[in-house]
N, C-alpha and C positions, 0 to 999 in steps of 0.2 A: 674267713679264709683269706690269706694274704695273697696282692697283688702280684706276678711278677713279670719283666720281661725278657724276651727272645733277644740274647744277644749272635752277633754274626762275628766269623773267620778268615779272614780271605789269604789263600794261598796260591802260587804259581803253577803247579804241576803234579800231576797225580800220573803215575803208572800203572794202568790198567790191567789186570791179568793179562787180557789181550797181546800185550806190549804196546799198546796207543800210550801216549803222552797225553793227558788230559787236560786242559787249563785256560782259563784261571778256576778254583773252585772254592766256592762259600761254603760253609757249613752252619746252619742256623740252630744253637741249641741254648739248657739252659740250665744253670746249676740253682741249687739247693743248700744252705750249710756255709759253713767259710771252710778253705783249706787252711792248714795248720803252716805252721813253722815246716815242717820238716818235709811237707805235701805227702804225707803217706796217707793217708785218712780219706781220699778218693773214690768211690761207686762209680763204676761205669754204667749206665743201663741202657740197654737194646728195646724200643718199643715193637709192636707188633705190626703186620702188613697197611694197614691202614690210620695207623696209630702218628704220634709226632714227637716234636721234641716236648712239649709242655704236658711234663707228668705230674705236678702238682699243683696247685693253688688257682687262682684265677689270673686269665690274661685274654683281654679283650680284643688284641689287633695286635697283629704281628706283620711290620710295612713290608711292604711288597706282595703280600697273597692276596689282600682282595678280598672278594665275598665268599670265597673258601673258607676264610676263617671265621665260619658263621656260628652261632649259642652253642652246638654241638661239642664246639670246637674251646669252648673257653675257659671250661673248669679240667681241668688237673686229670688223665686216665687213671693216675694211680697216686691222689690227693689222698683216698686211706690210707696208706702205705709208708706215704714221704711226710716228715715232718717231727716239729720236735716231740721227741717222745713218743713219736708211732715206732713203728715197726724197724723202718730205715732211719736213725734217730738222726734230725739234723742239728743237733745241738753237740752233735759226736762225729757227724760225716760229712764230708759234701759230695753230692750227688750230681752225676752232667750227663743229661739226654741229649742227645743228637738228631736231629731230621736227617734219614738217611740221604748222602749223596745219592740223584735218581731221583730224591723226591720233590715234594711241591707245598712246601708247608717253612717255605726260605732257603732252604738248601739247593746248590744248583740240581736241577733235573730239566726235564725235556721244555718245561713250560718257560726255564728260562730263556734271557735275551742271550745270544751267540754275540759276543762284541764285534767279531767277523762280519755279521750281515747286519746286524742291529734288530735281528728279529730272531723271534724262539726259535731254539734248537729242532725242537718239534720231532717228524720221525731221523733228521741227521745225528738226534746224540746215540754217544754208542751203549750197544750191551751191555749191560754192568753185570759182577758174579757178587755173591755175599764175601770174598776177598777183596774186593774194591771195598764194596762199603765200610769193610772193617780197617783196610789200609786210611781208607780215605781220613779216616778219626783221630790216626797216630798224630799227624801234626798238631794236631789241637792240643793232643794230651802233653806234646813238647813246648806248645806255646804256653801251657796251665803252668809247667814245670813241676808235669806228675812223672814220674820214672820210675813207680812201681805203684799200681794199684793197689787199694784195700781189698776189694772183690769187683766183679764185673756177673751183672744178673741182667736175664733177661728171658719173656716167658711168648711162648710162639714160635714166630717167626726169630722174635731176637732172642730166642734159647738157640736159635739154629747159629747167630749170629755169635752169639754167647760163646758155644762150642767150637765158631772157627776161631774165634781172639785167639780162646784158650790153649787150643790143639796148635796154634802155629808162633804163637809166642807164650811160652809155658812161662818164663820167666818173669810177667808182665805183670801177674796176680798169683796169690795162692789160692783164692776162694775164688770158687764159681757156684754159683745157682742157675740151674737151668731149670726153667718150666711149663712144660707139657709141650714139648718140643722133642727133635729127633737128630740123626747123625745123615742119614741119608732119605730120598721122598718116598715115600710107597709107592706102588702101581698106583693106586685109589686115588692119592695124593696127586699125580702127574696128569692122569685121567682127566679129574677135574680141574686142572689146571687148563689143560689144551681146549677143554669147553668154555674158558672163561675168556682166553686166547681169539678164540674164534669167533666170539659172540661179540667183543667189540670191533676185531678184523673185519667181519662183516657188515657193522652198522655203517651206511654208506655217506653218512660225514667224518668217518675217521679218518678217509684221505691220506693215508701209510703215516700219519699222528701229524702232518700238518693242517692241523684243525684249527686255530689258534683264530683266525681271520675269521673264523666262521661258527659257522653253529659245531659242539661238541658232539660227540659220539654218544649223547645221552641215554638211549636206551640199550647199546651194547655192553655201557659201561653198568647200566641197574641188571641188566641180566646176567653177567658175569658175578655180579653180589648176589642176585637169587641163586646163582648157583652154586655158591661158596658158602652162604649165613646158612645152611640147615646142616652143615657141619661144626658150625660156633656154638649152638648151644643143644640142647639135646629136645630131642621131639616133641617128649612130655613137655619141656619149659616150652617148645615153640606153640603147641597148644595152647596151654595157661596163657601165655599172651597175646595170641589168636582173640581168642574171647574176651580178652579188655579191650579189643580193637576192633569195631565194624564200621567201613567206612565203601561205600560202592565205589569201585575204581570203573572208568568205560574207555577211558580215550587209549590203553596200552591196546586196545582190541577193535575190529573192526567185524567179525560173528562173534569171536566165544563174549560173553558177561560173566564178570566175576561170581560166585554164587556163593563163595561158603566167608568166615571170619581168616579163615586159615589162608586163604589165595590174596585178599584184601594184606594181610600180615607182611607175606613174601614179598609182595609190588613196592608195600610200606618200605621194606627195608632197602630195595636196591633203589629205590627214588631218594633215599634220603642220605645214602654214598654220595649220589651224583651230583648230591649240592655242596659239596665240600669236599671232593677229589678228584683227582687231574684223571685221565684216562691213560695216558702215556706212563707218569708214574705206575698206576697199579698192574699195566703190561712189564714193565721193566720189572718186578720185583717178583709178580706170580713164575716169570720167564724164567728167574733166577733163584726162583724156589726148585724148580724143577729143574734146571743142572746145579742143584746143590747136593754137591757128596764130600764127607770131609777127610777120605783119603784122599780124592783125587784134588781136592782143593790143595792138600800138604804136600803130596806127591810120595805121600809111604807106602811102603807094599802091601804092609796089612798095620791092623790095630793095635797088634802086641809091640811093634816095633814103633809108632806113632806115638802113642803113650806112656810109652819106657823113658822119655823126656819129658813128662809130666809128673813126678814122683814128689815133687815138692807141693804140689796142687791137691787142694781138696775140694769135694764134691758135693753138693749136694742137688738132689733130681728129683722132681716132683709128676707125679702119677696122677690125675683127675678120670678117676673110674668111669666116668660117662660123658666119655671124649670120644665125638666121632672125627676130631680134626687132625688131633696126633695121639693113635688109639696105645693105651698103655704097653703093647710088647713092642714100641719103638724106646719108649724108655728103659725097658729089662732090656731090649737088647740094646744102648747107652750104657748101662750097669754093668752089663757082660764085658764090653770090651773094655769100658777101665779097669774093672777089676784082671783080665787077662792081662792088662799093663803097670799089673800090682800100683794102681791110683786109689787112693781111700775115695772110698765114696758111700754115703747114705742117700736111700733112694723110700721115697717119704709117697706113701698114696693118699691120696686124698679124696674125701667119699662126699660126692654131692650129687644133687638132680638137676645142676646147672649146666652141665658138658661144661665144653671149653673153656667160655667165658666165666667160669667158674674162677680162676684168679685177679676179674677185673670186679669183683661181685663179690667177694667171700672171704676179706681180709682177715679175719679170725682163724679160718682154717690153715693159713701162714705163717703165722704169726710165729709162733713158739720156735719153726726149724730154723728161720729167716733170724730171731735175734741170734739165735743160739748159735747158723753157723757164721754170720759179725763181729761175734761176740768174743769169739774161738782165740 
């Protein structure tokens, strides 16, 4: 698997949904592929909530993060996917992932230094919406000297991010792929977002996120991920790897003892976030998962009218039948409203007993729609 590394962006000012003036701001990402002569041959791709810029290959140490960027961290999320001859061919494309602005994986977010005070941002930076993070990206794509993408994909959270590109500069790209992703959050969705919210708010080193000096929000931050990983993948898989894992946990507890494979599993997964992500980051972004709606992001009245500027665009939208994260009638209702905005769109389901994480897991079952709509 080839080397590669995180290159950095630095720009003056960012306008915030807000109206804040942002600045200065880096963007840490990383491309795949050479642009061509002409720069039309471009992939934009959106990672997911906890995800980064390094989608493929191997890359051991990205400066400035630290012991963040620990083994988890070093081989490629979506290495089956990218490369020559996979799927995303890089011998045909080049591909540029981004560390969302907000986040902590080189891009500015809370953990970085404020040039102002000489110390993190911490809880002073501001709100971010999935508008910012996608404004924040244009400059880069002006500094590439891309001025119309090939396509721009992304599956999650950045299908969410996917959908604002799309919806508010139609002109940017023709092809999108969005997957297992949505247009606005569910109740369910907001729910457990406000519990994940609350669960670091509460752990009493988060100190309103200036933590920095001190010890982290450690177990707010692992219990906000137990609260979130039993919507990643589906029950039946959370079992199945329950029982490859028995390990006694004692110190999260002072009466109950863990007792089954299944609770030892859950512990597993929110300790093993907290070794390689920021707590401030993952509040900025659940926060802005949940005022994510992409009319009110565009400012249309409704979808028919939204979309009626998108006609040059085509679609494609992917269904994971045993998704408890983004349950398949937010992607029909995705389908419904392009098509009310006469947008071609093909809307592809895909049948696993993986849930969610079925597209970081299950590159075959991609494969064929993903050349085809490339390819187009």
């Amino acid at each position: 698997m080839k080397n590669v590394e995180t290159q950095f962006f630095t720009y003056d000012t960012l306008t915030l949904r807000s109206g804040i003036s942002f600045g200065p701001v880096t963007l840490a990402y990383e491309t795949y592929g050479a642009l061509n002569e002409k720069c039309d041959n471009a992939i934009l791709l959106f990672h997911a909530l906890s995800g980064s810029q390094h989608a493929a290959g191997l890359n051991p140490a990205v400066p400035g993060v630290g012991e963040k960027w620990n083994p988890e961290c070093h081989t490629g999320w979506w290495s089956d996917f990218i490369g020559p001859e996979k799927i995303i061919d890089t011998s045909r494309f080049f591909v540029i992932c981004v560390n969302y602005f907000g986040g902590c994986y080189g891009s500015t977010g809370p953990s970085s230094i404020n040039p102002a005070t000489g110390k993190p941002y911490g809880g002073s930076f501001p709100h971010i919406h999935f508008s910012d993070i996608v404004d924040s990206q244009l400059p880069l794509l002006a500094h590439l000297g891309i001025k119309k993408l090939h396509a721009i994909l992304g599956a999650s959270l950045g299908g969410m991010l996917t959908a604002n590109l799309a919806a508010r500069y139609p002109q940017l790209t023709d092809r999108i792929i969005a997957i297992a992703c949505g247009i606005e959050p569910t109740t369910l969705i907001r729910a457990h977002n406000i519990e994940q919210i609350l669960a670091i708010e509460n752990d009493p080193n988060f100190r309103n996120g200036d933590y920095y000096d001190g010890k982290p929000p450690a177990r707010g931050l692992a219990l906000a991920r137990m609260i979130s990983h039993k919507t990643y993948v589906s029950l039946d898989f959370i079992e199945e790897r329950a029982h490859n894992r028995w390990e006694q946990e004692y110190d999260e507890f002072s009466w109950y003892k863990v007792r089954t494979p299944l609770e030892s599993y859950i512990l597993h997964q929110g300790r093993k976030l907290v070794r390689r992500f920021d707590a401030n980051t993952y509040l900025q972004i659940i926060a802005a998962w949940s005022d994510y709606h992409l009319l009110r992001d565009t400012g249309a009245p409704d979808y028919a009218t939204l979309f009626k500027h998108c006609k040059n665009q085509h679609y494609l939208i992917f269904t994971i039948d045993d998704d408890y994260c983004f349950y398949p009638e937010e992607q029909e209702y995705y389908r419904k409203k392009l098509e009310e905005g006469c947008v071609p769109v093909k809307h592809v389901t895909v049948h696993s007993n993986k849930g969610h994480d079925s597209f970081l897991l299950e590159p075959h079952l991609y494969e064929n729609d993903i050349r085809e709509a490339l390819n187009s």
